[in-house]
N, C-alpha and C positions, 0 to 999 in steps of 0.2 A: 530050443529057442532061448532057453533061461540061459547055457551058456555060450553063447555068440552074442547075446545080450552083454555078458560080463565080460569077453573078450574086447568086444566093439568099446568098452567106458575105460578099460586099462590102455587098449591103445592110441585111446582119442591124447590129442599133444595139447596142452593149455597154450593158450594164447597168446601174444607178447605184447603188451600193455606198455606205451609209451610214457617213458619217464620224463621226457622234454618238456620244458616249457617255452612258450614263444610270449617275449617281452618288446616292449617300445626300443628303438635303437636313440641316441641322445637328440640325432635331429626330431624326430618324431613326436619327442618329448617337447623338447622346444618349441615346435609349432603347436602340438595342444596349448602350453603356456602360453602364447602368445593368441588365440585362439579365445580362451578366458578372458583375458586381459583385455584384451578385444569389446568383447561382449559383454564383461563389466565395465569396463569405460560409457557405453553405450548407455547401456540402465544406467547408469549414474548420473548421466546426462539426461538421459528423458525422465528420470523421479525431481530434479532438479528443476528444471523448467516443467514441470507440472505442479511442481509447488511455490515456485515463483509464478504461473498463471492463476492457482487457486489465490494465493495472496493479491493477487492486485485485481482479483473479482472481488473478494470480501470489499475490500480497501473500494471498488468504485458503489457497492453496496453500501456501505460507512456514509458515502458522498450523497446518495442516491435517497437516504434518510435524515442527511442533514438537510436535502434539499426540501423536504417533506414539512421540517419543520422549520425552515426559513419562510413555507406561505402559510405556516399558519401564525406567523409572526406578521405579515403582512397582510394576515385577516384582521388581525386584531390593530394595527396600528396604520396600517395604508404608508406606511415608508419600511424602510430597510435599515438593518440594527447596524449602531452606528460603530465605528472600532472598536471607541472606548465612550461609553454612556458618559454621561455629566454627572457631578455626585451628588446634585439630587433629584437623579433617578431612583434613589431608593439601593442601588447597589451597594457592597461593602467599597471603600479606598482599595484595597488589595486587589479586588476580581470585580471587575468594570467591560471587560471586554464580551466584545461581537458573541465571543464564545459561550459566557455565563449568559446573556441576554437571548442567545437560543436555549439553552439547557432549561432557562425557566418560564420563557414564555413558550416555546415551541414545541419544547418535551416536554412542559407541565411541571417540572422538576423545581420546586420552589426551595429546595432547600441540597441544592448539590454536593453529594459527598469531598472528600479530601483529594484533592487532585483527581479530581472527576474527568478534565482534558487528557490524560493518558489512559483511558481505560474506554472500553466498549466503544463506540460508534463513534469514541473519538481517537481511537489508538490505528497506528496505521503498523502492523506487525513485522513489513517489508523493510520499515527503517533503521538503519543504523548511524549512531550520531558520533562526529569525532570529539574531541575537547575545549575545540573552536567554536559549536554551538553555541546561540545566541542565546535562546530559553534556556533557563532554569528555575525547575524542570522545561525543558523543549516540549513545543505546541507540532501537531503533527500536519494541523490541518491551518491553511492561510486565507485570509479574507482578502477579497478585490476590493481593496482599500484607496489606493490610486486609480487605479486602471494606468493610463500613459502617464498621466502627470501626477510631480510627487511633490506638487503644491499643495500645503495642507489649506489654503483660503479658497482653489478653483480647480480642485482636483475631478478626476475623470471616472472614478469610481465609488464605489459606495458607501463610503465610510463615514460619510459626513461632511458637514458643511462648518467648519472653523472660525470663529468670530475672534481674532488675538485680542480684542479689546472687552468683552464680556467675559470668553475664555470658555464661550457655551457654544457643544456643538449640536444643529438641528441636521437633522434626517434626510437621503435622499428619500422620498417619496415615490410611490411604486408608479405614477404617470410620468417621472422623467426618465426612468428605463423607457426608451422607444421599441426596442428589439430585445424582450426577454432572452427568446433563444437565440440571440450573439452577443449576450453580455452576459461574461465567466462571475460568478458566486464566489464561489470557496475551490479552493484545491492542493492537490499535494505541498505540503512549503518543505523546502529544503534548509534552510538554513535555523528550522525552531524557533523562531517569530511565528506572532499570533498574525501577521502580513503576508499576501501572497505576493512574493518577493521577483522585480524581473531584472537577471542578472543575465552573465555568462556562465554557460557550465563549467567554465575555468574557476570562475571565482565561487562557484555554487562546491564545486565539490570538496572544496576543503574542510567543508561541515559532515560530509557526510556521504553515503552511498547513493549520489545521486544519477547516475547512468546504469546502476544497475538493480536500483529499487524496483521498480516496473521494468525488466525490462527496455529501459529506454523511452520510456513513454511516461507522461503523469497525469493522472486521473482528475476531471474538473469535471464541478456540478454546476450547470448555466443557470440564470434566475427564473428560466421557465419551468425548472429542475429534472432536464435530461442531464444526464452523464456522460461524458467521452474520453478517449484516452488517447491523445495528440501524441505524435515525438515531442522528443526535447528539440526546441528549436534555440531559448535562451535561455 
């Protein structure tokens, strides 16, 4: 047995082990490449508009706490903060605006840091400004100062009431808004003015990325202080 055992292992043939390899031919190649390329276009585009949608939630979040503190500005004084306060309201000559007069009655913040309008809950992250911008430093957020009309003695928004011959302005007061929620607050401004400004998108964009800040749309806080986010119409 032991040799038919040794016979049968001498005559076994080893086996023939293919040396070949099988590879991509150039088309094949090509269409994988194309295939990635594909596919990362794709994620590129969807991390892109998921971070332009996270950006203009913060951004209507921003609106959504300025709104917050535009009624506790109208707890305490029954009108509505005027563009620019009178100087003596107690503000500095330099920072007189709608803006310093929520930071310190609204937010509490009586002693506002250094360029305190570009930072937190007033920065809008989405923006970029050209060299044509108006502010300097550019304000991110505009006040319905006019509304239609941009008579500063019998204007349609809230910025106040103009006296050329005293040179003092008083308050809209919170009873002459008849329709909180259909009269716009504050919102996106394009152009970096402390104004929310109503122009053409022709003339708006030259400040800045304004069609594609949001998306196409611009975030406003109403004086009831709901949030919405409209197209660009003008």
């Amino acid at each position: 047995a032991s040799m038919n055992l040794a016979a049968d292992f001498h005559n076994t043939k080893p086996r023939k082990v293919s040396t070949g390899l099988s590879a991509f031919t150039l088309m094949e190649l090509l269409v994988v490449i194309a295939i990635i390329a594909i596919l990362a276009a794709l994620l590129l585009t969807a991390i892109s508009q998921s971070k332009a949608r996270a950006q203009r939630i913060q951004c209507a979040n921003n609106l959504h706490q300025q709104g917050m503190a535009l009624h506790v500005f109208l707890a305490d004084n029954h009108g509505y903060p005027m563009v620019y306060a009178n100087k003596n309201d107690g503000y500095p000559d330099h920072d007189r605006s709608w803006i310093v007069q929520l930071e310190q009655v609204g937010f509490g913040i009586s002693q506002p840091q250094t360029n305190y309008f570009q930072k937190g809950i007033w920065l809008c992250s989405s923006a970029q400004w050209t060299t044509n911008v108006l502010g300097d430093p550019p304000c991110y957020y505009g006040y319905n100062c006019d509304g239609l009309d941009s008579s500063s003695t019998n204007s349609l928004g809230l910025g106040g009431r103009y006296n050329r011959v005293s040179h003092i302005r008083t308050p809209i007061t919170e009873s002459e808004v008849v329709v909180p929620s259909d009269m716009v607050a504050i919102g996106d401004c394009f152009d970096g003015s402390i104004i929310l400004t109503r122009a053409h998108l022709t003339e708006l964009e030259k400040y800045g990325n304004t069609l594609t800040r949001h998306q196409g749309r611009a975030n406003v806080v109403f004086c009831d202080g709901h949030v919405e986010s409209p197209t660009l119409q003008f």
